[in-house]
LUMFIDREN-585226 format. One record per atom (N, C-alpha, C, O): residue in three letters; x, y, z. Coordinates in pm, whole numbers, padded with zeros to 5 digits, always signed. Layout:
! LUMFIDREN-585226
ALAXYZ;...
END
This chain:
! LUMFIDREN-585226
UNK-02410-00715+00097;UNK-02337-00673+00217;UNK-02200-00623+00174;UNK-02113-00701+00134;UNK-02178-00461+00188;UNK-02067-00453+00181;UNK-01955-00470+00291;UNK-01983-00419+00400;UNK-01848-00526+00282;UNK-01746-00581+00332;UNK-01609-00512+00310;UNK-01511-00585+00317;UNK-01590-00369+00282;UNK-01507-00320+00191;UNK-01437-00222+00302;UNK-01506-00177+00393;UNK-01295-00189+00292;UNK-01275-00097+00369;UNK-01279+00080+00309;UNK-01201+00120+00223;UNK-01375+00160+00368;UNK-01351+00309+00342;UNK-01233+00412+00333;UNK-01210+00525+00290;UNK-01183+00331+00384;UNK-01056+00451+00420;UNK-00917+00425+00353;UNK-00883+00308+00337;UNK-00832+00531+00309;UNK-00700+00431+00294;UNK-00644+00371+00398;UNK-00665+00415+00511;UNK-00550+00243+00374;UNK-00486+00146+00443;UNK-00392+00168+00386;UNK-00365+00197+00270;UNK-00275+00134+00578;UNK-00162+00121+00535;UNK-00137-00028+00520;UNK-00161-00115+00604;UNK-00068-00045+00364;UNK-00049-00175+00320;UNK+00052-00172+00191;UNK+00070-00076+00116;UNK+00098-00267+00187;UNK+00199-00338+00050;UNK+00285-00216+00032;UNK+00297-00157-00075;UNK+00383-00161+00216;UNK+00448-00074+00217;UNK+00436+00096+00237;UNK+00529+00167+00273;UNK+00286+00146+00201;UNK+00286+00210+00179;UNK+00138+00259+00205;UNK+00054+00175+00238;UNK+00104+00388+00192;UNK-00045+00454+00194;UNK-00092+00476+00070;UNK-00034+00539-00019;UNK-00224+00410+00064;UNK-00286+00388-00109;UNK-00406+00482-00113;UNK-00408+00558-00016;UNK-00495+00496-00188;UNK-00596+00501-00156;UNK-00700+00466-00313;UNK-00676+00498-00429;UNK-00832+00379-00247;UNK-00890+00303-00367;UNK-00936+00445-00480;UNK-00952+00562-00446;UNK-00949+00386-00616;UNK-00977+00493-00674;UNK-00885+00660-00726;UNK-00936+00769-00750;UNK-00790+00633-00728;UNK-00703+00723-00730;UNK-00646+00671-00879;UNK-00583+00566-00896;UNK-00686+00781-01000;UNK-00691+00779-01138;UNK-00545+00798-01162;UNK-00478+00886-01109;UNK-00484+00679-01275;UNK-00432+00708-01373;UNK-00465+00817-01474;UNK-00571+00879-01475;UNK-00344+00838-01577;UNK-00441+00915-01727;UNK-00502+00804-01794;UNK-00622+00814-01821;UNK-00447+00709-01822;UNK-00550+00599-01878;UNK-00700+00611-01796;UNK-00782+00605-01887;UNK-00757+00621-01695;UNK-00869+00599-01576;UNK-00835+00513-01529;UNK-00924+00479-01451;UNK-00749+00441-01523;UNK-00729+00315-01443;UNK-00683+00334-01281;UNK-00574+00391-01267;UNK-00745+00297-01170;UNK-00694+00287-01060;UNK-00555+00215-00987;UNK-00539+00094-00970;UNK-00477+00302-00955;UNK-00346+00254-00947;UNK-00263+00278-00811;UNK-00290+00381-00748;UNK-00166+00191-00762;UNK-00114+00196-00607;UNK-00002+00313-00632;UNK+00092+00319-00711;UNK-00060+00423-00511;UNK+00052+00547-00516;UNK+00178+00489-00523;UNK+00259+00519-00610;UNK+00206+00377-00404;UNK+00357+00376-00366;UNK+00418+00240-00505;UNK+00533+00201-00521;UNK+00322+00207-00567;UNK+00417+00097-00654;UNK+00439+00177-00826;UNK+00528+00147-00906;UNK+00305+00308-00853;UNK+00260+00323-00974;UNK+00281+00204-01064;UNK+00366+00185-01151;UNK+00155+00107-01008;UNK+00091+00021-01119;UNK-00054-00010-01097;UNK-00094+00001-00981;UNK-00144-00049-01194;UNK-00235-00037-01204;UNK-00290-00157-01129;UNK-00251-00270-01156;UNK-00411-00126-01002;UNK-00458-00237-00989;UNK-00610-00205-00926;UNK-00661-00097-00954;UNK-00677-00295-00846;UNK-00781-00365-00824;UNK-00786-00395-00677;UNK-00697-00454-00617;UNK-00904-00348-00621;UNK-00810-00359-00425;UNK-00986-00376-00362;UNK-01090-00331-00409;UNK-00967-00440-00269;UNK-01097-00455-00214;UNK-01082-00508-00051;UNK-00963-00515-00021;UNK-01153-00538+00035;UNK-01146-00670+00140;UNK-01254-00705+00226;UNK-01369-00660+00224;UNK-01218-00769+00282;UNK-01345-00885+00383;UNK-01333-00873+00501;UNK-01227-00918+00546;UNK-01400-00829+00570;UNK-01403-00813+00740;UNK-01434-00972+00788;UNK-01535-01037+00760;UNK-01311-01017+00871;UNK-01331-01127+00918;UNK-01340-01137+01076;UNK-01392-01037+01127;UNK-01306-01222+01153;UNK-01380-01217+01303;UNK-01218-01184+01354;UNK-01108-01207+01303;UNK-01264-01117+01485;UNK-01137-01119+01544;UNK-01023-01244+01601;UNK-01048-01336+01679;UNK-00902-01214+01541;UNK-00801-01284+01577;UNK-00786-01395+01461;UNK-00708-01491+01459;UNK-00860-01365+01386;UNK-00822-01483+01240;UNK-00683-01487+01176;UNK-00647-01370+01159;UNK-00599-01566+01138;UNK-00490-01605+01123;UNK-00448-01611+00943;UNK-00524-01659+00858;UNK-00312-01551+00914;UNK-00342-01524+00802;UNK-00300-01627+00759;UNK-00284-01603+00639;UNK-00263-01748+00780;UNK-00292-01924+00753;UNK-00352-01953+00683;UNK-00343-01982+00564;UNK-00473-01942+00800;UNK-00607-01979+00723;UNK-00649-01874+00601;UNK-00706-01914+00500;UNK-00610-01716+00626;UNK-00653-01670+00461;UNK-00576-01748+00360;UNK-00655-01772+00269;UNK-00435-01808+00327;UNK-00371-01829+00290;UNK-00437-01990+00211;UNK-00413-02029+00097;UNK-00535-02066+00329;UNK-00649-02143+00279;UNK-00700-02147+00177;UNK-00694-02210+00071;UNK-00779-02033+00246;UNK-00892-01976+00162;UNK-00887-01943+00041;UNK-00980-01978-00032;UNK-00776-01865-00015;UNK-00692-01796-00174;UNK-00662-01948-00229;UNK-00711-01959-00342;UNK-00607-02053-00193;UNK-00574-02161-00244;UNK-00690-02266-00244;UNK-00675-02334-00345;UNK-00790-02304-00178;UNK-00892-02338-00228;UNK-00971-02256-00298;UNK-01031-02330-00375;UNK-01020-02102-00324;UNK-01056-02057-00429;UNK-00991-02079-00585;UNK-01045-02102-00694;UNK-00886-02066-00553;UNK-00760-02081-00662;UNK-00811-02207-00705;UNK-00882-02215-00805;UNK-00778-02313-00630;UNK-00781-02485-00724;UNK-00978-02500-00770;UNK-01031-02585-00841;UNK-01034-02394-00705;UNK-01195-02397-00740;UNK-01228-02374-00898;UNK-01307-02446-00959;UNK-01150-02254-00963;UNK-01160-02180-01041;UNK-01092-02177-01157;UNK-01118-02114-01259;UNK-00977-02268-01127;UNK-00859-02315-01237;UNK-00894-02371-01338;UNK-01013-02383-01368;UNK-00757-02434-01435;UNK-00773-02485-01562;UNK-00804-02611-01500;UNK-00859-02691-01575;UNK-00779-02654-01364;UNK-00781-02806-01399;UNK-00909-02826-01293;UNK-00912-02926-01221;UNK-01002-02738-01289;UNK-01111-02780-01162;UNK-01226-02837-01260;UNK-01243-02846-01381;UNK-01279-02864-01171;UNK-01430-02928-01232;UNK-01504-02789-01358;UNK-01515-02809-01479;UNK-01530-02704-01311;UNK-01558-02579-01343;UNK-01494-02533-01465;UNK-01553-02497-01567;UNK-01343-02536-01443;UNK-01280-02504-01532;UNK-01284-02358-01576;UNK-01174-02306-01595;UNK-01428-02257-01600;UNK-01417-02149-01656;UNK-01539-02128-01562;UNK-01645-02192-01556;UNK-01482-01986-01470;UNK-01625-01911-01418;UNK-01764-01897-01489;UNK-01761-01850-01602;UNK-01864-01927-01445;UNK-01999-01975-01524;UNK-02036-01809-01563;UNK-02131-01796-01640;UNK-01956-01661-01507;UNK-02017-01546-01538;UNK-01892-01474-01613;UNK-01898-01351-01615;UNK-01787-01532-01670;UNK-01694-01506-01739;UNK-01731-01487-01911;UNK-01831-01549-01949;UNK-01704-01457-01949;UNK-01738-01416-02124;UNK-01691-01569-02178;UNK-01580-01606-02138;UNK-01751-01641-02246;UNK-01719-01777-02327;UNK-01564-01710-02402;UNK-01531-01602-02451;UNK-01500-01834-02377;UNK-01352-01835-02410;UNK-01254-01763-02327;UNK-01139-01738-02366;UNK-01327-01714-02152;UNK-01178-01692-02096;UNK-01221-01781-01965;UNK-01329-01817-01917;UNK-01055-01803-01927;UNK-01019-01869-01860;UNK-00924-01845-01770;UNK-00867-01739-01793;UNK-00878-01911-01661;UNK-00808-01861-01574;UNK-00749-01954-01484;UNK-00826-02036-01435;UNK-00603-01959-01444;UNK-00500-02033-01345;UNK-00450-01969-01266;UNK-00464-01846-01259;UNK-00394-02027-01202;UNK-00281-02002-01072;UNK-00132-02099-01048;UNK-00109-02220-01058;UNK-00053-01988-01015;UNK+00031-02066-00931;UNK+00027-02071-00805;UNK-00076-02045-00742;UNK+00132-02104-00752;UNK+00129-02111-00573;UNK+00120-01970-00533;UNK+00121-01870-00606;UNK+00111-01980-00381;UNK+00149-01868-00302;UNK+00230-01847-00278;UNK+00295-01933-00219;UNK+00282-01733-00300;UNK+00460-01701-00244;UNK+00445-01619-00096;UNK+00343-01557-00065;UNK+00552-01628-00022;UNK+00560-01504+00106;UNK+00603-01388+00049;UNK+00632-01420-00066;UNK+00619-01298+00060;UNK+00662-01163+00000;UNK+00858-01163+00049;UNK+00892-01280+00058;UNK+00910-01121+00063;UNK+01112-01162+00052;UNK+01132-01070+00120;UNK+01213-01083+00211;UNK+01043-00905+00091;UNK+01052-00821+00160;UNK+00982-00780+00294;UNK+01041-00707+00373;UNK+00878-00818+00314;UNK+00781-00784+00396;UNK+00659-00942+00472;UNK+00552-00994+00439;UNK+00743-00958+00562;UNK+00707-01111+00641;UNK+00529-01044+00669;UNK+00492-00933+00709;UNK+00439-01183+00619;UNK+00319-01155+00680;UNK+00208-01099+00546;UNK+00090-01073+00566;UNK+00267-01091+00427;UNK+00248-01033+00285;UNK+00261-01135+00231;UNK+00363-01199+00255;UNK+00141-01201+00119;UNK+00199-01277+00026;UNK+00133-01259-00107;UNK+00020-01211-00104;UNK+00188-01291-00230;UNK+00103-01271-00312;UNK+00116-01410-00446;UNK+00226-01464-00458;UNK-00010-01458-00544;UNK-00030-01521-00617;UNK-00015-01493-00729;UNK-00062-01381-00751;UNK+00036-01548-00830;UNK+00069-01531-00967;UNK-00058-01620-01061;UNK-00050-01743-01068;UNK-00144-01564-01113;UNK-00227-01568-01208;UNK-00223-01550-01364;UNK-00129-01491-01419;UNK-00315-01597-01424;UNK-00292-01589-01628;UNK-00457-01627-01599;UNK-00513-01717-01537;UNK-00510-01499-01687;UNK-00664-01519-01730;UNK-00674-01504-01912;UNK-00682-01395-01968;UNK-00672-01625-01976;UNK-00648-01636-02091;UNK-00810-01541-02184;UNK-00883-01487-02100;UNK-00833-01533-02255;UNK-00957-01473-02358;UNK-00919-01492-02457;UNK-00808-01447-02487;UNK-00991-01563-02547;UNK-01021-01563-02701;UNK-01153-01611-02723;UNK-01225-01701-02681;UNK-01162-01474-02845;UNK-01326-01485-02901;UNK-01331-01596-02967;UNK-01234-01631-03033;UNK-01469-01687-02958;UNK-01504-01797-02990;UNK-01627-01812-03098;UNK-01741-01775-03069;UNK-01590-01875-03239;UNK-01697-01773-03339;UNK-01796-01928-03288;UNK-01769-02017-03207;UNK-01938-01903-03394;UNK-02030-02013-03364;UNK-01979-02155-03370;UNK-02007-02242-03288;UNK-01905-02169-03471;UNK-01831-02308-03447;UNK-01751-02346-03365;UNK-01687-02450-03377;UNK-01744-02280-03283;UNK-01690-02359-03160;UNK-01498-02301-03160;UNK-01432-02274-03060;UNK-01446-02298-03317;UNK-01320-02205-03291;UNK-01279-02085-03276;UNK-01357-01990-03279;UNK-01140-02071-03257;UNK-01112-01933-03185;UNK-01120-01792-03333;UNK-01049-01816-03431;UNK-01187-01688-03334;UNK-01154-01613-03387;UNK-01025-01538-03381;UNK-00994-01467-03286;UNK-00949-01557-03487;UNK-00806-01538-03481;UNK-00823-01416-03552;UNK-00716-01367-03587;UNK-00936-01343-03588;UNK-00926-01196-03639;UNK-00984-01120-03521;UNK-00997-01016-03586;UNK-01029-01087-03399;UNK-01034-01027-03285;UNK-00925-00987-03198;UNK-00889-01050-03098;UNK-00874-00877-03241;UNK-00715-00775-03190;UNK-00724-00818-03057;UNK-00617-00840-03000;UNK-00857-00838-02976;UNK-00835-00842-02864;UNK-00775-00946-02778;UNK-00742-00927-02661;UNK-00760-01079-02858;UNK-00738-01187-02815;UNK-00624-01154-02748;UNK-00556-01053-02763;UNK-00601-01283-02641;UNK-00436-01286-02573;UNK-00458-01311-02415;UNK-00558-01365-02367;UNK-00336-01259-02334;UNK-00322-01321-02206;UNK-00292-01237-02096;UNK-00209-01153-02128;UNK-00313-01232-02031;UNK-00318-01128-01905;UNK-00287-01223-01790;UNK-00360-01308-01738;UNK-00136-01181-01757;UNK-00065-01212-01617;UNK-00079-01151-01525;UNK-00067-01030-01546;UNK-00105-01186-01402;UNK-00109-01060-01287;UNK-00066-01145-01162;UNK-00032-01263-01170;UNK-00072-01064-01033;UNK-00044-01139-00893;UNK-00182-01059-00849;UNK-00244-00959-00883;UNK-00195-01191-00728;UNK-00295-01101-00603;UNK-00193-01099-00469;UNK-00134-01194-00418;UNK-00192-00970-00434;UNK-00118-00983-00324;UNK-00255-00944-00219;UNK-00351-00872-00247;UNK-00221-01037-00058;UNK-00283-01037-00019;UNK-00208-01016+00158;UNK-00099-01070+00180;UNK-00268-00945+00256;UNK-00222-00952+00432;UNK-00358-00873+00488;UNK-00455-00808+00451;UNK-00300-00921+00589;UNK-00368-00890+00687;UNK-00438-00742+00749;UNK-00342-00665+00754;UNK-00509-00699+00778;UNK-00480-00534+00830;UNK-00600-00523+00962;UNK-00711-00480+00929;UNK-00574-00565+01120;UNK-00656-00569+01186;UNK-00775-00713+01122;UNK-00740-00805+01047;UNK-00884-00696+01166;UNK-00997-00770+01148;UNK-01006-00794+00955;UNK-01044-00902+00910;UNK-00977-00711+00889;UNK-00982-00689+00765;UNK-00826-00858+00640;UNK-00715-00906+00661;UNK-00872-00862+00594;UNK-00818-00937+00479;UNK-00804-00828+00336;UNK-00896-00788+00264;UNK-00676-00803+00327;UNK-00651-00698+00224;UNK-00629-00746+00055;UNK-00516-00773+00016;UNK-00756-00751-00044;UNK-00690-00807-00144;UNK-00632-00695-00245;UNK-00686-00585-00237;UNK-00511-00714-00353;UNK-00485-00627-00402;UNK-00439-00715-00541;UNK-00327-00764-00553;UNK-00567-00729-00664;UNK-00526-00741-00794;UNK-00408-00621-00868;UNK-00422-00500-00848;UNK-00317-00667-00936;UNK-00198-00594-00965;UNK-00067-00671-01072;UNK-00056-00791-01098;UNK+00018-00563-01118;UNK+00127-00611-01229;UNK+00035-00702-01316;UNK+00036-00826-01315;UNK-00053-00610-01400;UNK-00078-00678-01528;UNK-00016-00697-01627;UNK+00041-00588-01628;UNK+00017-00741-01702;UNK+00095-00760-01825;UNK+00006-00888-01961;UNK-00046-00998-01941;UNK+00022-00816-02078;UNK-00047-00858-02155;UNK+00044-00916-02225;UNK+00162-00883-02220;UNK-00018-01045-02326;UNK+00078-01103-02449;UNK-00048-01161-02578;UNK-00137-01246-02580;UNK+00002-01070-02665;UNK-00087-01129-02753;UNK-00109-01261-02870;UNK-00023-01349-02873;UNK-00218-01266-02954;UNK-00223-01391-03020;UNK-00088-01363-03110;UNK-00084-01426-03215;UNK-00011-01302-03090;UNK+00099-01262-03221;UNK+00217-01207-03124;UNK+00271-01105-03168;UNK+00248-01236-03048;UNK+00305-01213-02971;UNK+00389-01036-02924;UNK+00505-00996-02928;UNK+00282-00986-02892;UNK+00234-00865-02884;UNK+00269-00815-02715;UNK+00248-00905-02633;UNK+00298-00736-02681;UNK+00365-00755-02559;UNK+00296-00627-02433;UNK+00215-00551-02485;UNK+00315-00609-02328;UNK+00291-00455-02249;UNK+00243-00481-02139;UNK+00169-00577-02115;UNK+00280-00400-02063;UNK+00261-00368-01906;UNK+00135-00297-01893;UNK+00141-00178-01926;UNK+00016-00344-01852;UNK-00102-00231-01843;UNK-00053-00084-01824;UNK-00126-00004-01881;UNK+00023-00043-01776;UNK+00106+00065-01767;UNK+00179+00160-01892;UNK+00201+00277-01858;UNK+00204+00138-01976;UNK+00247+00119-02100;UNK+00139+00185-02212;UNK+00033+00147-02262;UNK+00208+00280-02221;UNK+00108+00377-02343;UNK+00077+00335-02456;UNK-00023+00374-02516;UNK+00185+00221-02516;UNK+00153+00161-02616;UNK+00222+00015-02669;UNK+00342-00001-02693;UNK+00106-00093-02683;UNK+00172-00234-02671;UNK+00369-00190-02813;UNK+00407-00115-02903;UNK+00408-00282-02744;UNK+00519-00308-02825;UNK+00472-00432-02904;UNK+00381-00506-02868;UNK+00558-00447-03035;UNK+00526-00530-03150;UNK+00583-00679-03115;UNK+00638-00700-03007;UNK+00564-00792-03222;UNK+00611-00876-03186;UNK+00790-00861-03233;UNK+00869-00938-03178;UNK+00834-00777-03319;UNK+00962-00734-03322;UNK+01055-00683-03176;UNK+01173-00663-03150;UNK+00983-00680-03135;UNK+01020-00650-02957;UNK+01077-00471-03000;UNK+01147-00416-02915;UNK+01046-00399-03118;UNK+01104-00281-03083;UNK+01015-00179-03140;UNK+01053-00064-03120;UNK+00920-00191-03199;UNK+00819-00137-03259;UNK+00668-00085-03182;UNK+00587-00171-03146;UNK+00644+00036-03165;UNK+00498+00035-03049;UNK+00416+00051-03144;UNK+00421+00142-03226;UNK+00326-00045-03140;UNK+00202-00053-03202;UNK+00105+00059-03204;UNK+00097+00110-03092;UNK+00017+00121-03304;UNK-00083+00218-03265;UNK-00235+00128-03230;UNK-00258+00008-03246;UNK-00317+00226-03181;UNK-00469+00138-03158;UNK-00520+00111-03248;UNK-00611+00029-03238;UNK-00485+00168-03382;UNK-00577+00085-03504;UNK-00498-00047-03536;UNK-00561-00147-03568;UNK-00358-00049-03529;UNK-00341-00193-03561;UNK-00348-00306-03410;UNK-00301-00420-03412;UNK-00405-00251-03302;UNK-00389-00341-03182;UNK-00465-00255-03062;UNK-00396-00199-02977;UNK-00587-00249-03059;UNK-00662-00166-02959;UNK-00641-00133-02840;UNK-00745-00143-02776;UNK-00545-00095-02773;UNK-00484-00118-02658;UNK-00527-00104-02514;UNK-00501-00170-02413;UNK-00615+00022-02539;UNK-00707+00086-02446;UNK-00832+00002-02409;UNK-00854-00023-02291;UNK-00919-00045-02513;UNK-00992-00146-02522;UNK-00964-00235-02451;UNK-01031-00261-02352;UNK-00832-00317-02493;UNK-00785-00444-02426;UNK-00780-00461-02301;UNK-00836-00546-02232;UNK-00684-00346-02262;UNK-00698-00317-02091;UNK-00846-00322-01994;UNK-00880-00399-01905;UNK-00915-00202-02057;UNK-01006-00157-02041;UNK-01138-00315-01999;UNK-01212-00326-01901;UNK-01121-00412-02121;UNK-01210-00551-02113;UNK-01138-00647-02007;UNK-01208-00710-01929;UNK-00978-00660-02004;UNK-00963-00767-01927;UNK-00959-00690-01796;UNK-00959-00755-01692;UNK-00955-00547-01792;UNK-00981-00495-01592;UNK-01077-00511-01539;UNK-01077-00520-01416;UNK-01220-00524-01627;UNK-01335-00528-01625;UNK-01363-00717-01594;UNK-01457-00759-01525;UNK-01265-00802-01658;UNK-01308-00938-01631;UNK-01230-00970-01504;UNK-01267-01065-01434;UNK-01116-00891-01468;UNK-01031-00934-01331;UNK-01115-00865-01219;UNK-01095-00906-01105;UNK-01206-00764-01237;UNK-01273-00695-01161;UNK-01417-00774-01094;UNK-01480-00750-00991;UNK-01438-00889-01211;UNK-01511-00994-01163;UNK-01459-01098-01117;UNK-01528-01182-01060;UNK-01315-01112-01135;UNK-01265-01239-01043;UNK-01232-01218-00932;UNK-01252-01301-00843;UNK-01155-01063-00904;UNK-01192-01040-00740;UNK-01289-01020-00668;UNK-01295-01010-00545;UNK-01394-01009-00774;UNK-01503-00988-00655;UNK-01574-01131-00628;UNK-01640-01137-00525;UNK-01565-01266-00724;UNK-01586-01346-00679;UNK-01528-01413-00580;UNK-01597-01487-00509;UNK-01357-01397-00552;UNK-01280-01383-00448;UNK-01341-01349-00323;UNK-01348-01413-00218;UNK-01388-01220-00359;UNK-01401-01169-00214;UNK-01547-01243-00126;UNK-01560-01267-00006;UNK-01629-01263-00222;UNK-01742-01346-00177;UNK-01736-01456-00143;UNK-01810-01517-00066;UNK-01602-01507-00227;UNK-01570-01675-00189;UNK-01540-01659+00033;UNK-01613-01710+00119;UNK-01421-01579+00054;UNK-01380-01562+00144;UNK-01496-01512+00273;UNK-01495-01542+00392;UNK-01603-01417+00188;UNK-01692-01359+00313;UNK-01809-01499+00325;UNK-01892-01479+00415;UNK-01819-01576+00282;UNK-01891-01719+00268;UNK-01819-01772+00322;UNK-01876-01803+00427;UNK-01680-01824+00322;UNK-01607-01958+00361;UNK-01580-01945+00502;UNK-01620-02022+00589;UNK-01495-01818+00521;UNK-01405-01776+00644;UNK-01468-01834+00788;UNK-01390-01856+00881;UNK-01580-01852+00800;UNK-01632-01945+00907;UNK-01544-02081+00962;UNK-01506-02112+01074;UNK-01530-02145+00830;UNK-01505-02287+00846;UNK-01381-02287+00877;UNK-01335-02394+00837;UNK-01310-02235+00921;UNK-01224-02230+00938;UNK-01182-02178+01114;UNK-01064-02168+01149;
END
């Protein structure tokens, strides 16, 4: 069942629309130019963005470092994923968004981390999330990477900076495109488990 809205929405300030290419290919918000991830859930009329506010925070403590679960059962072995709280937005009452870290490192047969896989490292992001009519607006966004070597960059960012903080790395010594490319692809499965969490729950409420 798709649950998705067709059209652009006005939201997070501004008129977006899904699918609208970077040069990397990455899909990105006209009015912020940064790269993100956008979807939502048709909920019943007059639902309260409270209760979405619920819903993101019991998904959140579902899916964390410290839940039963611990690591999504359809996630690649060795990533993982937290949260912080919900914030209100400072600018825009009725907007809020979550601060996230979905960790990855390759895991050889013995059980430790392959510390020769460029790709390893950490990916920060927020979900910002409001209201729009009947609709629940999610919007994965502000990625930022840090690597096993402390390797640095804004998904945005043509090329990671070094751990010298002044040096840009090329893709043969740090794959960059790749990197992006795998963890948009694993955040692309955490919102969509999001969004299923919410088109399942939103009843109980």
């Amino acid at each position: 069942m798709k649950q998705f809205l067709q059209i652009s929405v006005l939201i997070f300030g501004s008129l977006f629309s899904k699918g609208q290419p970077n040069k990397a290919g990455f899909p990105f918000n006209a009015a912020t130019g940064r790269i993100h991830i956008t979807d939502s859930v048709k909920l019943r009329p007059g639902y309260e963005i409270f209760w979405c506010k619920e819903l993101v925070s019991d998904w959140a403590n579902r899916t964390a470092y410290g839940s039963l679960k611990k690591t999504l059962f359809w996630l690649p072995k060795g990533t993982s994923i937290g949260f912080q709280s919900i914030y209100e937005s400072e600018t825009e009452k009725g907007k809020y968004f979550k601060p996230g870290q979905l960790d990855h490192y390759s895991i050889k047969p013995n059980g430790r981390v392959d510390s020769s896989d460029k790709t390893n490292g950490t990916v920060g992001f927020k979900i910002n999330f409001t209201m729009a009519g009947d609709f629940i607006i999610l919007e994965f966004t502000d990625f930022h990477y840090s690597g096993f070597y402390n390797e640095i960059g804004s998904f945005e960012d043509e090329q990671l900076t070094g751990p010298d903080g002044v040096r840009h790395l090329s893709e043969r010594e740090k794959p960059w495109l790749r990197i992006r490319r795998e963890n948009y692809a694993r955040l692309q499965l955490v919102c969509q488990d999001l969004k299923q969490y919410i088109g399942k729950h939103y009843k109980d409420h």
